[in-house]
VEXDO-669485 format. One record per residue: residue number from 1; residue in three letters; x, y, z of N, C-alpha, C in turn. Coordinates in Angstrom, 2 decimals, decimal comma. Example, Ala and Ser with C-alpha at 12.3 -4.5 7.8 and 13.67 -1.06 7.14 Angstrom:
REM VEXDO-669485
+-----+---------+---------+---------+---------+---------+---------+---------+---------+---------+---------+
: num : residuo :     n.u :     n.v :     n.w :    ca.u :    ca.v :    ca.w :     c.u :     c.v :     c.w :
+-----+---------+---------+---------+---------+---------+---------+---------+---------+---------+---------+
:   1 :     ALA :   13,19 :   -5,69 :    7,80 :   12,30 :   -4,50 :    7,80 :   13,20 :   -3,30 :    7,80 :
:   2 :     SER :   12,85 :   -2,25 :    7,08 :   13,67 :   -1,06 :    7,14 :   12,90 :    0,03 :    7,87 :
+-----+---------+---------+---------+---------+---------+---------+---------+---------+---------+---------+
END
This chain:
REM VEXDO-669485
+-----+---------+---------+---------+---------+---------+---------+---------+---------+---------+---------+
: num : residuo :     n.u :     n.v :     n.w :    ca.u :    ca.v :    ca.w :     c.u :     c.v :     c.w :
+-----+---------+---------+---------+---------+---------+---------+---------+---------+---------+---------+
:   1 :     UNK :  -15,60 :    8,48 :  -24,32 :  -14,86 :    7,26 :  -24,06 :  -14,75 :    6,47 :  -25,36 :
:   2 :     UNK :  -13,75 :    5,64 :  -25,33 :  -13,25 :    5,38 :  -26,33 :  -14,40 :    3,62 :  -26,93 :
:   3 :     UNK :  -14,11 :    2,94 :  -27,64 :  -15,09 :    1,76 :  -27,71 :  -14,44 :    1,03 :  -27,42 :
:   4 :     UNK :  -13,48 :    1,19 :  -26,64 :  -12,76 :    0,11 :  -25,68 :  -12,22 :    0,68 :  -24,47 :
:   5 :     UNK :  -13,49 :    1,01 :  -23,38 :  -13,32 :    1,43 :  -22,34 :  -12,80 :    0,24 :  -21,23 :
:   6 :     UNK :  -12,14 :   -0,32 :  -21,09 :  -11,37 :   -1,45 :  -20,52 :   -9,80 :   -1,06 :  -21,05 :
:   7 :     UNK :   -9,41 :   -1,22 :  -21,98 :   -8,36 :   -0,76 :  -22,44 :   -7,84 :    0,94 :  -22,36 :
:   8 :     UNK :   -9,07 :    1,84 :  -22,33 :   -8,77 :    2,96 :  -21,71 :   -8,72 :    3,42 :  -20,66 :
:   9 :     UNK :   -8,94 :    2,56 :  -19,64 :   -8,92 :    2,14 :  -18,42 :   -7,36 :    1,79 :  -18,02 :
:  10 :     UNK :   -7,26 :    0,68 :  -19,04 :   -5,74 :    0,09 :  -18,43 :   -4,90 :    1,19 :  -18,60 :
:  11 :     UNK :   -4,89 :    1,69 :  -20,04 :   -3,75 :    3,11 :  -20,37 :   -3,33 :    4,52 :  -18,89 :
:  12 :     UNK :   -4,72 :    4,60 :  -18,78 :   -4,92 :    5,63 :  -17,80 :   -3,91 :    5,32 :  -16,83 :
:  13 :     UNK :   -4,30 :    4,10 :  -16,17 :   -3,91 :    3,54 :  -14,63 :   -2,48 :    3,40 :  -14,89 :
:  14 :     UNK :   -2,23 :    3,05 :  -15,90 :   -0,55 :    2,80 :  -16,21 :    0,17 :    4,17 :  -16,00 :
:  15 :     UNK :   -0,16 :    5,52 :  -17,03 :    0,28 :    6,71 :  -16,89 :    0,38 :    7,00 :  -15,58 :
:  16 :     UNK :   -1,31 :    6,74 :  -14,49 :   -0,75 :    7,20 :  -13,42 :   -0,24 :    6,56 :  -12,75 :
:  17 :     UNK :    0,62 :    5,11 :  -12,86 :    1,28 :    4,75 :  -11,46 :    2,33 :    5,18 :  -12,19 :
:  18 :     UNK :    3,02 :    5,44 :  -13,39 :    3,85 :    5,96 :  -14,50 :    4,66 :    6,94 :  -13,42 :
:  19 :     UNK :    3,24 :    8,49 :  -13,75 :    3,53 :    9,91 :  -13,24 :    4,06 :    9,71 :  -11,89 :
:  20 :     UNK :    3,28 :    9,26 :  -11,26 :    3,04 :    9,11 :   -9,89 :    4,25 :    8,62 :   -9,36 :
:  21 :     UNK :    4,81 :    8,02 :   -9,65 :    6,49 :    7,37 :   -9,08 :    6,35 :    5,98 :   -8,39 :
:  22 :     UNK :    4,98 :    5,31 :   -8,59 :    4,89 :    4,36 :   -8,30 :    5,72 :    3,23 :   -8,65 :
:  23 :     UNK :    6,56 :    3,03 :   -9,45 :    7,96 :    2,32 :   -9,83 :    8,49 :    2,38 :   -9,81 :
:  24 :     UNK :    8,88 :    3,55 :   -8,90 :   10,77 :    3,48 :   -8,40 :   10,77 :    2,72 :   -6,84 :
:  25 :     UNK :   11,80 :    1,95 :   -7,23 :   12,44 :    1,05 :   -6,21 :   12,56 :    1,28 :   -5,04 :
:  26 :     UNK :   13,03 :    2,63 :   -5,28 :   13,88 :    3,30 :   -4,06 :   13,40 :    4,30 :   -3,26 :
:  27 :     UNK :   12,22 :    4,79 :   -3,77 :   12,04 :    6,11 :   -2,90 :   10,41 :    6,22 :   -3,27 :
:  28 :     UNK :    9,74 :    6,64 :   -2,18 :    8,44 :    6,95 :   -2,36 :    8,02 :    8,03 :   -3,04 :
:  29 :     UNK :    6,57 :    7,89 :   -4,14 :    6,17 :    9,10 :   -4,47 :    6,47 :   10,65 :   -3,94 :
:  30 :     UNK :    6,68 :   10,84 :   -2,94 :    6,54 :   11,50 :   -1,91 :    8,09 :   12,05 :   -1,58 :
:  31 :     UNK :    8,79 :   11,62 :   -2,16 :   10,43 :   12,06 :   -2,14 :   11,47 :   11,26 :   -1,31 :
:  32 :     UNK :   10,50 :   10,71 :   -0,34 :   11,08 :    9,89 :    0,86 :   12,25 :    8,58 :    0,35 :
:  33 :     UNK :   13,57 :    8,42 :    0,76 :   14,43 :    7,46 :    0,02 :   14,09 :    6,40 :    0,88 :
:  34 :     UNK :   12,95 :    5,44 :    0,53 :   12,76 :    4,38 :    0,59 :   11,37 :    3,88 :    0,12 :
:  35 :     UNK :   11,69 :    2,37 :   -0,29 :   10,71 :    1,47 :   -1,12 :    9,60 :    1,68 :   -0,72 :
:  36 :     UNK :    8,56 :    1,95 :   -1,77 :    6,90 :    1,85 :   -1,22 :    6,64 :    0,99 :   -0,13 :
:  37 :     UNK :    6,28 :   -0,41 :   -0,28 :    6,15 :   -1,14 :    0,35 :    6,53 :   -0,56 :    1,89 :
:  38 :     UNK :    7,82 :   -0,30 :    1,89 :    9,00 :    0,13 :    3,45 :    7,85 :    1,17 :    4,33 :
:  39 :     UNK :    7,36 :    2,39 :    3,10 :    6,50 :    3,62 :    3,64 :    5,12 :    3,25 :    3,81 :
:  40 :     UNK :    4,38 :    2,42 :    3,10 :    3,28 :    2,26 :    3,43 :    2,97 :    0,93 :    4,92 :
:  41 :     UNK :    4,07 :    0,15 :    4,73 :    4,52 :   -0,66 :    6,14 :    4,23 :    0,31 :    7,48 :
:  42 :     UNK :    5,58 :    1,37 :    7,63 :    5,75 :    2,22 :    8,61 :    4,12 :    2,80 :    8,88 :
:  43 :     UNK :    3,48 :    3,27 :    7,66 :    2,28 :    4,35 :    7,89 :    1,06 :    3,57 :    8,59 :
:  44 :     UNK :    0,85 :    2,00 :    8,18 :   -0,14 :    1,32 :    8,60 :    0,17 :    0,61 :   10,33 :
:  45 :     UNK :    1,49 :    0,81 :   10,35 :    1,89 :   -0,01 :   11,34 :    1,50 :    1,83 :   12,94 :
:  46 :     UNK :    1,85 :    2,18 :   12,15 :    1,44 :    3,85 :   12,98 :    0,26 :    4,01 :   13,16 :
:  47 :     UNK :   -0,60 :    3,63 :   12,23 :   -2,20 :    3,91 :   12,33 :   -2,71 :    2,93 :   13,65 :
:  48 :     UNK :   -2,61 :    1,54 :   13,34 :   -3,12 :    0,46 :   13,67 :   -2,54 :    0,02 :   14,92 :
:  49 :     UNK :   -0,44 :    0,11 :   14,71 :   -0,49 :   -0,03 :   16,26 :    0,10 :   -1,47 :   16,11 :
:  50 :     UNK :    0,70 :   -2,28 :   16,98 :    1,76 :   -3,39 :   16,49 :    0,22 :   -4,36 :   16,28 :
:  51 :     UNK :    1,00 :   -5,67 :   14,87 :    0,29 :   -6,34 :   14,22 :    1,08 :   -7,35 :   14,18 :
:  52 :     UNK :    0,06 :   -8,51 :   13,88 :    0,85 :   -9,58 :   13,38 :    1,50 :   -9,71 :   11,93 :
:  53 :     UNK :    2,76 :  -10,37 :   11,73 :    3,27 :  -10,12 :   10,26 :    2,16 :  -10,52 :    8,98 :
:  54 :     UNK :    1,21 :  -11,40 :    9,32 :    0,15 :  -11,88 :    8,66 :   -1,06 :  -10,67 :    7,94 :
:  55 :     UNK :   -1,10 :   -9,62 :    9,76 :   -2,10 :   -9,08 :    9,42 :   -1,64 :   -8,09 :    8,86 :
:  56 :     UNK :    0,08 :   -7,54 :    8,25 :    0,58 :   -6,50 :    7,90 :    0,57 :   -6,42 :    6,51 :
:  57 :     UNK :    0,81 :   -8,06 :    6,16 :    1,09 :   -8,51 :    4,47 :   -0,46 :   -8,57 :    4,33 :
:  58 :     UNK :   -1,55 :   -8,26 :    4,81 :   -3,54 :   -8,66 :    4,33 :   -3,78 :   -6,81 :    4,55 :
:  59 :     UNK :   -3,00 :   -5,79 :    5,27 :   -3,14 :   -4,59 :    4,84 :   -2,43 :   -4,13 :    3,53 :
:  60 :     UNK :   -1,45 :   -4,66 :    3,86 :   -0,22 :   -4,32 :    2,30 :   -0,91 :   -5,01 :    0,70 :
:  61 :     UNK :   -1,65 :   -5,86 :    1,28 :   -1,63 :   -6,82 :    0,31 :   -0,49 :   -7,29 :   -0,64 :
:  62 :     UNK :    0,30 :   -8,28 :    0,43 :    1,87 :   -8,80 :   -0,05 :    1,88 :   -9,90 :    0,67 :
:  63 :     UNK :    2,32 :  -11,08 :   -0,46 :    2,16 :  -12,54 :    0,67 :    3,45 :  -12,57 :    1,47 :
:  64 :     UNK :    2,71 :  -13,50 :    2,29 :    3,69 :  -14,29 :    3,41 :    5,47 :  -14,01 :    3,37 :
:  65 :     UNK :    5,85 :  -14,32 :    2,27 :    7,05 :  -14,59 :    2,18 :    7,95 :  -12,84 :    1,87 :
:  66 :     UNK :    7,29 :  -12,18 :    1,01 :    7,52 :  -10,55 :    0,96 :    7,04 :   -9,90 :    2,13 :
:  67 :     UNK :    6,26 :  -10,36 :    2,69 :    6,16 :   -9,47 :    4,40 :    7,06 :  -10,10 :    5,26 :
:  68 :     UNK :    7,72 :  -11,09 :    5,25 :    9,10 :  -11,42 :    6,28 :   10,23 :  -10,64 :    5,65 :
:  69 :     UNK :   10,24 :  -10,71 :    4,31 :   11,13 :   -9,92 :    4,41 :   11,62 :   -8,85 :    3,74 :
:  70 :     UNK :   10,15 :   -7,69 :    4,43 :    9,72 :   -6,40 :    4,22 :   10,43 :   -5,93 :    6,18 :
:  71 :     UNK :    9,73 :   -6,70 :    6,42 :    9,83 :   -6,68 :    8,03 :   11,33 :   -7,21 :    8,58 :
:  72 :     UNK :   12,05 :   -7,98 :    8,01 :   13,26 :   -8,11 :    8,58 :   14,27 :   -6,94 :    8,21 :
:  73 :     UNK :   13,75 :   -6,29 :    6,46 :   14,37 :   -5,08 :    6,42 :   13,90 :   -4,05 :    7,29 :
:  74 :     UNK :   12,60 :   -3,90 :    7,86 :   12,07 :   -2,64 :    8,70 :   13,38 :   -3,25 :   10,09 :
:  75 :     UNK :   13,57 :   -4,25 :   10,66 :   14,19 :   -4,22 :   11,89 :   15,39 :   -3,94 :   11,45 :
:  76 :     UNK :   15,89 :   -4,44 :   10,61 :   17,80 :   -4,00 :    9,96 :   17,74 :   -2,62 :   10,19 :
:  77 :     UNK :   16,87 :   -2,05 :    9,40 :   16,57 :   -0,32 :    9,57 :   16,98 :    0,34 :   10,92 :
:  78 :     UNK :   16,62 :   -0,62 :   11,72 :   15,44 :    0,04 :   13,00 :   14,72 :    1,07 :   13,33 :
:  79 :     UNK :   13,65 :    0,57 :   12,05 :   12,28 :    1,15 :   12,29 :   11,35 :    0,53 :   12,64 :
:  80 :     UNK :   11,59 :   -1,22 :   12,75 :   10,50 :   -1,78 :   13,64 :   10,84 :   -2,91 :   14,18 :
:  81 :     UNK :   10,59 :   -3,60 :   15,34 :   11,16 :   -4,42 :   15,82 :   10,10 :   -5,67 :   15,66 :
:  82 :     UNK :   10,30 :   -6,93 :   16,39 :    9,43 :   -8,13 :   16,29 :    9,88 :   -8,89 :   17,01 :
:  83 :     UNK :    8,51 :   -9,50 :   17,77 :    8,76 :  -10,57 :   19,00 :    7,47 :  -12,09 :   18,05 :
:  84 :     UNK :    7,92 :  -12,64 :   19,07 :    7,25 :  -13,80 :   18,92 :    5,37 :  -13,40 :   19,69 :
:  85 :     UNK :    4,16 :  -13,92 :   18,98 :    3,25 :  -13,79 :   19,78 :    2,77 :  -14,42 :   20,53 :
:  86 :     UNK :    2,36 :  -14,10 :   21,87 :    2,64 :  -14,99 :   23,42 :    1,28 :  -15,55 :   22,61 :
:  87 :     UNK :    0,34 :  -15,25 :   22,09 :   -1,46 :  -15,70 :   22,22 :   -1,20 :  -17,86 :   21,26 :
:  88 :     UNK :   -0,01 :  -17,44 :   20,57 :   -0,09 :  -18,51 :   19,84 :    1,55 :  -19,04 :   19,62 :
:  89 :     UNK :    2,23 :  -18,39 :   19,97 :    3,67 :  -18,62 :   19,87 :    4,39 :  -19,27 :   18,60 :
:  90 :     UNK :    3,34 :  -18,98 :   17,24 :    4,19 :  -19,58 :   16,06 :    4,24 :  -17,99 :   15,15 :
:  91 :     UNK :    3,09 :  -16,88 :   15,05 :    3,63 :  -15,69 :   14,91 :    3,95 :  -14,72 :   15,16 :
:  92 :     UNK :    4,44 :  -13,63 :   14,36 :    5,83 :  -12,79 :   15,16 :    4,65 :  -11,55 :   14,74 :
:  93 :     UNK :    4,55 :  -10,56 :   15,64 :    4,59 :   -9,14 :   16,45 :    5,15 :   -8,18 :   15,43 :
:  94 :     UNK :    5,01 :   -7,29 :   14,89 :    5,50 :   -6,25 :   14,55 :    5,46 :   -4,69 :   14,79 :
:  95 :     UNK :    6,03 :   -4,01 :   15,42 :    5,67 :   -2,81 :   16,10 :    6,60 :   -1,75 :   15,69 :
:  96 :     UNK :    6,88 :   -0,64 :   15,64 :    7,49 :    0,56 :   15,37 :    8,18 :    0,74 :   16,68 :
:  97 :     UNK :    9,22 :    1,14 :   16,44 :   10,39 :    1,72 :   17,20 :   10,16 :    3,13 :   17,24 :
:  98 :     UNK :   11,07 :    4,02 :   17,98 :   10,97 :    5,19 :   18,33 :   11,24 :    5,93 :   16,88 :
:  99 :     UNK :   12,15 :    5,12 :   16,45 :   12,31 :    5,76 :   14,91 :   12,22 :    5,61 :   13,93 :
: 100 :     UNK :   10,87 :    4,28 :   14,15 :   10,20 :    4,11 :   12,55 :    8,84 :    4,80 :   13,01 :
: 101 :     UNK :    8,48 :    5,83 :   14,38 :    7,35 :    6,33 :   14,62 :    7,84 :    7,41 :   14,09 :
: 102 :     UNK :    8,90 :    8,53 :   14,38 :    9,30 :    9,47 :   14,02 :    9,31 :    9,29 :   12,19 :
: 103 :     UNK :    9,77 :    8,39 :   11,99 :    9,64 :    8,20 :   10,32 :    8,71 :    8,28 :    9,73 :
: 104 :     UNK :    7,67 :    7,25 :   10,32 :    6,33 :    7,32 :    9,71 :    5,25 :    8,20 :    9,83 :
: 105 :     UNK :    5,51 :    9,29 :   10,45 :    5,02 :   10,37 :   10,83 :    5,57 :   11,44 :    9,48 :
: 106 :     UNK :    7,17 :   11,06 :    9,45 :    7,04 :   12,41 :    8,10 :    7,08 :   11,92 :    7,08 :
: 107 :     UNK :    6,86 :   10,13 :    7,23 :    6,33 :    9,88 :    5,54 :    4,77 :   10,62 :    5,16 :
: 108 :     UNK :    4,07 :   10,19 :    6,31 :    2,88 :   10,31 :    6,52 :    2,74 :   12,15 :    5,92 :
: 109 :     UNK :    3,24 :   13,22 :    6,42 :    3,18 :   14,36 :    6,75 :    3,62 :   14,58 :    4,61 :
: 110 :     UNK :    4,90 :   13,96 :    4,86 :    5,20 :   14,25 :    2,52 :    4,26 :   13,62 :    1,69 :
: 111 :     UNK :    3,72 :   12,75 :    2,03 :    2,51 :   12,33 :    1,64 :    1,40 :   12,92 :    1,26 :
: 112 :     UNK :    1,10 :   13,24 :    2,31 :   -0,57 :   14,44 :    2,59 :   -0,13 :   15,70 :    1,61 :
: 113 :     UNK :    1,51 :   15,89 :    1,58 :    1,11 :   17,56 :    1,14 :    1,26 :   17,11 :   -0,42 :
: 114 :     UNK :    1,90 :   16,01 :   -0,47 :    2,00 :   15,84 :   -2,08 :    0,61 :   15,59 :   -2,40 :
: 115 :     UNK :   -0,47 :   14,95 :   -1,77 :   -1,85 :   14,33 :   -2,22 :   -2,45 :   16,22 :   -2,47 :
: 116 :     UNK :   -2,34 :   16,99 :   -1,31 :   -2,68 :   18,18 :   -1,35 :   -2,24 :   19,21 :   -2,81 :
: 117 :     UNK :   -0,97 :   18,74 :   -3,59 :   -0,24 :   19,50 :   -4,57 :   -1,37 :   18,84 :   -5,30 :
: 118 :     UNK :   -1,47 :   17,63 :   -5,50 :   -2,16 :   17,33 :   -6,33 :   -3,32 :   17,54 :   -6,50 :
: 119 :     UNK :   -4,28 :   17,70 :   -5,64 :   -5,44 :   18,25 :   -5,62 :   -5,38 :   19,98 :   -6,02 :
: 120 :     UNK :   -4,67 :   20,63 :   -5,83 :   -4,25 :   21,58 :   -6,23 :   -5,11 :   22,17 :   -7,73 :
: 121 :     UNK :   -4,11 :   21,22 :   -8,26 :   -3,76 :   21,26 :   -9,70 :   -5,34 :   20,46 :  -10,72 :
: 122 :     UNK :   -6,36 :   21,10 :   -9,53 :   -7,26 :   19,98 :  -10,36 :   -8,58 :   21,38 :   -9,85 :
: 123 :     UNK :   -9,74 :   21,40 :  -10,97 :  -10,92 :   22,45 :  -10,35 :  -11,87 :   21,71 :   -8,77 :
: 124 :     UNK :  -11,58 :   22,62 :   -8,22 :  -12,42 :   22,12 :   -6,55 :  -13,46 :   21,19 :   -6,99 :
: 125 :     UNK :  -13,87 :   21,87 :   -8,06 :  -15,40 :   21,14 :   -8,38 :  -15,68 :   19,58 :   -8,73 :
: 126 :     UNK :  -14,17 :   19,30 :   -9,23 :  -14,07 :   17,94 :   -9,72 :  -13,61 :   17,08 :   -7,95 :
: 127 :     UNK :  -12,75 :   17,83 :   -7,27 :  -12,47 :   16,48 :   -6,47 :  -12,93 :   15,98 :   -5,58 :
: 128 :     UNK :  -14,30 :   16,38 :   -5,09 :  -15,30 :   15,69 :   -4,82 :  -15,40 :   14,33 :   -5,08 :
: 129 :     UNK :  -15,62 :   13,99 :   -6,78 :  -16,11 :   13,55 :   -7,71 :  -14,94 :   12,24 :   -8,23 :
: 130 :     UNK :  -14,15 :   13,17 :   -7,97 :  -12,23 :   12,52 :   -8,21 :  -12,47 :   11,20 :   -7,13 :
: 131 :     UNK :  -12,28 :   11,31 :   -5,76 :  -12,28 :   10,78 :   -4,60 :  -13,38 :    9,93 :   -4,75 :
: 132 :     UNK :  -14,64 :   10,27 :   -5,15 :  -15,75 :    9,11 :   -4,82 :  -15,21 :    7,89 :   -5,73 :
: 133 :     UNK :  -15,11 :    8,11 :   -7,15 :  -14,89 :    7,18 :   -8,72 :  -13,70 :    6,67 :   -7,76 :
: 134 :     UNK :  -12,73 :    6,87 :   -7,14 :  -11,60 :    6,03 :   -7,34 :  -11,67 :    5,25 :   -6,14 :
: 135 :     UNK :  -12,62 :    5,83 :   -4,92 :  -13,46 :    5,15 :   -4,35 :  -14,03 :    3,88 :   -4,83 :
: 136 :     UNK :  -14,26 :    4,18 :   -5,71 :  -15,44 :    3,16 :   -6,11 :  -14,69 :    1,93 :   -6,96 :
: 137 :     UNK :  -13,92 :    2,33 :   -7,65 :  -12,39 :    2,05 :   -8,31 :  -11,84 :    0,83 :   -7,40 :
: 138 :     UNK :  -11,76 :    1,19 :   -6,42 :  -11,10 :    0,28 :   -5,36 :  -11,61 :   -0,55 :   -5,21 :
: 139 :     UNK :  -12,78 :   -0,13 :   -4,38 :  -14,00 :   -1,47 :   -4,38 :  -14,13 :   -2,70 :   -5,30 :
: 140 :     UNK :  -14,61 :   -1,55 :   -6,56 :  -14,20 :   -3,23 :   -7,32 :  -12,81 :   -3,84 :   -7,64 :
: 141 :     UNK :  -11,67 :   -3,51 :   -7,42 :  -10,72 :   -4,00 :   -7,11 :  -10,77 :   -5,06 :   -6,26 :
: 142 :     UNK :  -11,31 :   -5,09 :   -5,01 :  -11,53 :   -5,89 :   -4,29 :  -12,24 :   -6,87 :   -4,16 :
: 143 :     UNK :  -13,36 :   -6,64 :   -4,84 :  -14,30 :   -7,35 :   -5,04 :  -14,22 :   -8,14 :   -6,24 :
: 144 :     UNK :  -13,20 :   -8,16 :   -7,43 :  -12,48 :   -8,71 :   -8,10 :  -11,37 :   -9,56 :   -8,00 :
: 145 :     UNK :  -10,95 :   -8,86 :   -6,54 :   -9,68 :   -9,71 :   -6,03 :  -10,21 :  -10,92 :   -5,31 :
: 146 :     UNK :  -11,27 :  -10,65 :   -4,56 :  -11,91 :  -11,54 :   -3,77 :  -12,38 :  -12,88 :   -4,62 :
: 147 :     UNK :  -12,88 :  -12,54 :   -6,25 :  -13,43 :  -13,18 :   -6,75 :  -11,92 :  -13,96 :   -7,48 :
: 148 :     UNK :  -11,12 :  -13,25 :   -7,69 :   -9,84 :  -14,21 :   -8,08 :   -8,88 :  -14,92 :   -7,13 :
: 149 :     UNK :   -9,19 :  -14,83 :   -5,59 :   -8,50 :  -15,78 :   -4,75 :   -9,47 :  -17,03 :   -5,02 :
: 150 :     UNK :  -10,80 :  -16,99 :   -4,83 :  -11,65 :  -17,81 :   -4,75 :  -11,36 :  -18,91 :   -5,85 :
: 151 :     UNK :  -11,12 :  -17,99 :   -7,04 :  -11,26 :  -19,01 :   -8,15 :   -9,70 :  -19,56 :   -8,08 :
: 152 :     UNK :   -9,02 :  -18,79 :   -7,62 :   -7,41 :  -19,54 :   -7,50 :   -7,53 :  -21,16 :   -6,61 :
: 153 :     UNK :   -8,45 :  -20,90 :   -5,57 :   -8,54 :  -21,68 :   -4,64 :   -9,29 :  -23,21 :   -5,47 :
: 154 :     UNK :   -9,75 :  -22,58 :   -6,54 :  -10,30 :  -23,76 :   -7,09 :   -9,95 :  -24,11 :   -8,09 :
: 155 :     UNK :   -8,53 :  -23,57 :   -8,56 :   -8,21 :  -24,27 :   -9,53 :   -8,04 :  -23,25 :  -10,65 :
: 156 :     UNK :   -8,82 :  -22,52 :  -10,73 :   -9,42 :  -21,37 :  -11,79 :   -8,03 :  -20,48 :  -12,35 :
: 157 :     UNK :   -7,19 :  -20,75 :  -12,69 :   -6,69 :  -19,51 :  -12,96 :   -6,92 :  -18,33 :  -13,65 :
: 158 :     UNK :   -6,36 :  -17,24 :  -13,29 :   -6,80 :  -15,90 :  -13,98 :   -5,34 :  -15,45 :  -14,76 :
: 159 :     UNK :   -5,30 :  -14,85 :  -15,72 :   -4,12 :  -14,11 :  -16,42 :   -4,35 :  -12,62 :  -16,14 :
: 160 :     UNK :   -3,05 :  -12,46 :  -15,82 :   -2,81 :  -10,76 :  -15,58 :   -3,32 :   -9,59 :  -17,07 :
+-----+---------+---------+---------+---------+---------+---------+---------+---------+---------+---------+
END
């Protein structure tokens, strides 16, 4: 490692959202012609099962205002529809349609085999090892993020 393992850190992560197709607009890693955000919407909303728009943008991690209208494009689509929620009647419901289930099923399905190509292309022995680190990767992501809402909340700002 280099004597600026922070900075070889950042390089890395860049190449792979780079490789990875994580910046195209339009179409998921995965080949699928539509926006990340659109595919990982459909896939969580499949797992979990209808949500509130609140609790869709705190899985996505995307505020308020990009999950209305992530979700008004999923209903334009019709891949997911939205009601008002009876428990509190100020937020809206979000659920999958017959054919944002069928969708999110073969995002879900190009997904897995692309994660599978990729594992592929790597010695068995490492991806064990692969999976735990980026595991762990995440975590403190979060636990970084957690620590930069907090300090947002107080004033603190952080620079990207």
């Amino acid at each position: 490692m280099s004597s600026d393992p922070a900075g070889e850190l950042r390089h890395v992560m860049q190449r792979l959202f780079r490789r990875f197709g994580a910046l195209s607009a339009d179409s998921t890693p995965c080949g699928k012609p539509l926006p990340m955000a659109h595919a990982h919407a459909l896939m969580v909303l499949l797992e979990q099962g209808e949500l509130t728009q609140q609790e869709l943008g705190k899985a996505l991690n995307i505020d308020k205002s990009n999950v209305a209208r992530l979700c008004a494009k999923m209903v334009d689509a019709g891949h997911a529809s939205q009601k008002p929620n009876a428990r509190d009647g100020r937020s809206r419901l979000v659920s999958l349609t017959a054919s944002g289930k069928r969708l999110a099923r073969e995002v879900d399905a190009a997904s897995h085999a692309r994660f599978e190509a990729l594992l592929a292309g790597m010695p068995v022995r490492l991806r064990r090892e692969l999976v735990s680190s980026l595991s762990q990767l995440v975590e403190a992501m979060e636990t970084s993020l957690g620590e930069s809402v907090e300090s947002s909340a107080r004033g603190e700002g952080s620079t990207p």
